[in-house]
C-alpha positions, 0 to 999 in steps of 0.5 A: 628785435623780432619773435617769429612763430614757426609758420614766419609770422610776427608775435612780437616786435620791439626796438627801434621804429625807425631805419634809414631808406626805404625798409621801415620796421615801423611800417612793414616788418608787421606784415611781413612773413618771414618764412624763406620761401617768401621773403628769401633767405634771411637770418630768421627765416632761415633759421626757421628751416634749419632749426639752428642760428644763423645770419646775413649780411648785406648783399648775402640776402636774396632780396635787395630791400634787405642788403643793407641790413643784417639779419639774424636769427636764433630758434628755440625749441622745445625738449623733442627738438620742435620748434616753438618760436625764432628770436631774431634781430635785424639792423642797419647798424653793421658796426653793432652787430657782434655786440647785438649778437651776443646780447641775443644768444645769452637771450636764447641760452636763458630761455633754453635753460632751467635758470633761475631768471628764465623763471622769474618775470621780475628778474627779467624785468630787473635785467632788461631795466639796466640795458639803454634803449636809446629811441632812433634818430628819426630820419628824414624819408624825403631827404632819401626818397628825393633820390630816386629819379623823375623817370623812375618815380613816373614807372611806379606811378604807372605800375600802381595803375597797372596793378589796381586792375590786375595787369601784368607787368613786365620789366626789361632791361639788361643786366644789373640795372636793378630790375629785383629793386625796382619791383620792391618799389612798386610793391611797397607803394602798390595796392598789395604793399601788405602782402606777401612778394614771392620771387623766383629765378627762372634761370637758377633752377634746373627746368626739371625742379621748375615745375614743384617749385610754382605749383608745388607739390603732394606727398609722395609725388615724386622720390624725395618729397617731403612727407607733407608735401610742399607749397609753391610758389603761386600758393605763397604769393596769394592775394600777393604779388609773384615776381618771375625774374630772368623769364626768358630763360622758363623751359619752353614745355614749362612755358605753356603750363605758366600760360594756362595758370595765367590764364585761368588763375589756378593751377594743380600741384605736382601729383595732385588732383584738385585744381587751386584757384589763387589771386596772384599779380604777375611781374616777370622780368627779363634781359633777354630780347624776347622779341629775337627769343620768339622768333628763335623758337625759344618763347612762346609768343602767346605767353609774351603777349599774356605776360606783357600787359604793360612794358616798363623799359628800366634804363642802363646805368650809361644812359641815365639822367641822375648818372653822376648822382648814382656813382656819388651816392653808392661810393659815398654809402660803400665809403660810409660802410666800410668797417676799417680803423681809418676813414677812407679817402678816394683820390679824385682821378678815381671819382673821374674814372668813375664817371666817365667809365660806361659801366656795361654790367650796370648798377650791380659792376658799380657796386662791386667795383666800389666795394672790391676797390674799397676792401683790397685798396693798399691804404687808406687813399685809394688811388687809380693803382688801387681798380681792379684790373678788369675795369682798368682794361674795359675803359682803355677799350673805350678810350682808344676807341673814342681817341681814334675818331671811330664812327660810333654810330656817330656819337648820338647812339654811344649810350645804347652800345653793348659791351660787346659793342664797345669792345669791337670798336675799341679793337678795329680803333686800335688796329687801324692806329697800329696799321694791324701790328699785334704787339703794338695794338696789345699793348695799347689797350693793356691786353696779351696778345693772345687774348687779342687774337681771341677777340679778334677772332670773336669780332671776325676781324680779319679783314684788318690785315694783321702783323704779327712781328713786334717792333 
């Protein structure tokens, strides 16, 4: 249990000090500002925005340190409606939560209330001495760390250096390989561990709005500002680190702003006069080949090259060494989760598929893959009837493609094939095997035949003579 004060800073913590992985209460929730614009959305910080109760679970939180948690939060404000401090909880105990829930709204409804015991120190005490606070099961942080692997423990290893001397960083990767986590790595074992991480996504904001979100804003800079105006994200991040996720997607005007804030460390609000100086440790993050981008004429080289103090390449899920450990630790912590009446059991064909699947959208497919199985499943043993059907189609694609001795850039360069790689692959295997006849290939590889012809199209395989009559 947290007391937050309006400007997101602790006042006051109790409970448990210990949490399973890498989120220590004992050893960061200290230091932590809870505002939104800092730590993303949360129970307490945005409780703080709104002004009224509310909480997040899991995978609703913006910032994947927080996803197995749930958070919450309640304000208490004072006779006008200002806010005097958030209450707020945050647990790793999904199963507890409704109960936690209540206990923390009859807090609240007590200290917003003339009540006898909201003005007695001795009944409060008297109160409290009657709830069992059990102390935490310590647990053993080796045993959770041990699964990160060798390879990615030598990316941190490197990106501590980096970020001693003030280097950016840029992490690659295609999407879903976990490039938001990976940064909540670095972060916490780096020389900035307790200070603010601020994170924005490039693409998700419209390139209009960009700008006041980095520099922020004065008052009365544009229709709609705040009275007060409004810090951004450079500002919150001071002494700390910025992390730029999806850059390859910044608006090329808005490109070259970033480049002279990167290059002389301060910047001017949106309507304002006075440049802000700010000490800032840059990590960008991208899917996009910004290499092909530059010479698209889509991103500036000399912002590549100032981005790019140092690359960290994060790999796919396909060509990972630890693969197999992965899959086992996400289904069995999904399986773990699951809040149902009876246990879970997966059919070991599942598992197989699992394994075997090259899964293209990388970690984030594997979860939700796991999860949407786990939570729409007909029973309790999950069984191959039970996969979503997108999945099912996906591996029949690869699959014919392997069974029909296609040259997949002789087998050596099959982990670094994209979806649309395999796909290609998968269709020209099947209409070879059916010598170009459409029902038959169609329903080799589990799809209507319009959506046959549509990737045939896509693929421009037309050179493959094609038969359109059933058999």
């Amino acid at each position: 249990m947290v007391v937050v004060a309006p400007d997101g800073q602790l006042e006051y913590v109790a409970g448990e000090e210990y949490f399973t992985g890498a989120f220590q209460l004992s050893h960061q929730v200290e230091r932590i500002n809870w505002k939104e614009p800092v730590f993303g959305n949360n129970g307490i910080g945005t409780a703080i925005e709104l002004k009224k109760p509310i909480a997040f679970q899991g995978m609703e939180h913006y910032l994947s340190i927080l996803h197995p948690y749930t958070t919450v939060g309640y304000p208490l404000l004072d006779e006008s409606g200002e806010l005097l401090a958030v209450i707020g909880l945050v647990s790793d105990h999904q199963e507890r939560m409704s109960s936690l829930f209540a206990f923390l709204h009859m807090i609240c409804v007590l200290l917003n209330n003339n009540l006898p015991i909201a003005k007695s120190e001795a009944a409060q005490v008297r109160v409290l001495e009657k709830i069992a606070f059990r102390p935490a099961k310590k647990i053993n942080t080796k045993e959770n760390a041990s699964f990160i692997a060798e390879e990615l423990k030598g990316f941190v290893k490197k990106s501590i250096k980096l970020q001693k001397y003030k280097l950016p960083i840029l992490i690659t990767g295609e999407s879903g390989v976990g490039k938001d986590h990976f940064v909540n790595l670095i972060k916490q074992a780096g020389p900035r561990k307790n200070e603010p991480l601020v994170a924005i996504n490039c693409s998700s904001i419209p390139s209009e709005l960009i700008e006041s979100e980095l520099f922020g804003y004065e008052a009365g800079s544009f229709t709609g500002a705040k009275a007060g105006g409004k810090p951004g994200k450079f500002l919150l991040a001071d002494k700390g680190i910025l992390f730029l996720d999806e850059i390859g997607d910044m608006s090329i005007d808005l490109q070259s702003t970033l480049l002279r804030v990167l290059e002389s460390s301060s910047f001017t609000p949106v309507g304002g006069d006075k440049a802000i100086n700010v000490d800032v440790q840059i990590i960008a993050a991208t899917n996009v080949k910004l290499i092909k981008a530059i010479e698209a004429g889509r991103f500036r080289r000399d912002l590549y090259y100032r981005l790019n103090g140092a690359q960290i390449h994060l790999p796919t899920l396909r060509e990972r060494a630890d693969k197999l450990q992965i899959i086992q630790h996400i289904i069995q912590r999904e399986v773990d989760g699951f809040e149902g009446d009876t246990a879970i059991r997966i059919c070991p064909t599942v598992i197989a598929l699992f394994e075997k699947h090259p899964w293209p959208g990388n970690i984030r497919q594997l979860i939700n893959v796991v999860r949407s199985t786990i939570y729409t499943a007909a029973s309790p043993f999950i069984t191959q009837r039970d996969l979503p059907l997108d999945f099912m189609e996906e591996l029949s694609v690869i699959e014919q493609a392997v069974s029909n001795n296609i040259d997949l850039i002789g087998r050596g360069q099959v982990d670094g094939m994209s979806l649309a790689d395999w796909e290609k692959h998968g269709i020209k295997a099947a209409l070879q095997a059916c010598e170009g006849n459409i029902s038959m290939a169609s329903k080799m590889l589990g799809i209507t035949r319009t959506t046959l012809y549509k990737k045939i199209k896509r693929f421009e395989l037309a050179e493959i003579k094609v038969l359109t009559q059933a058999v």
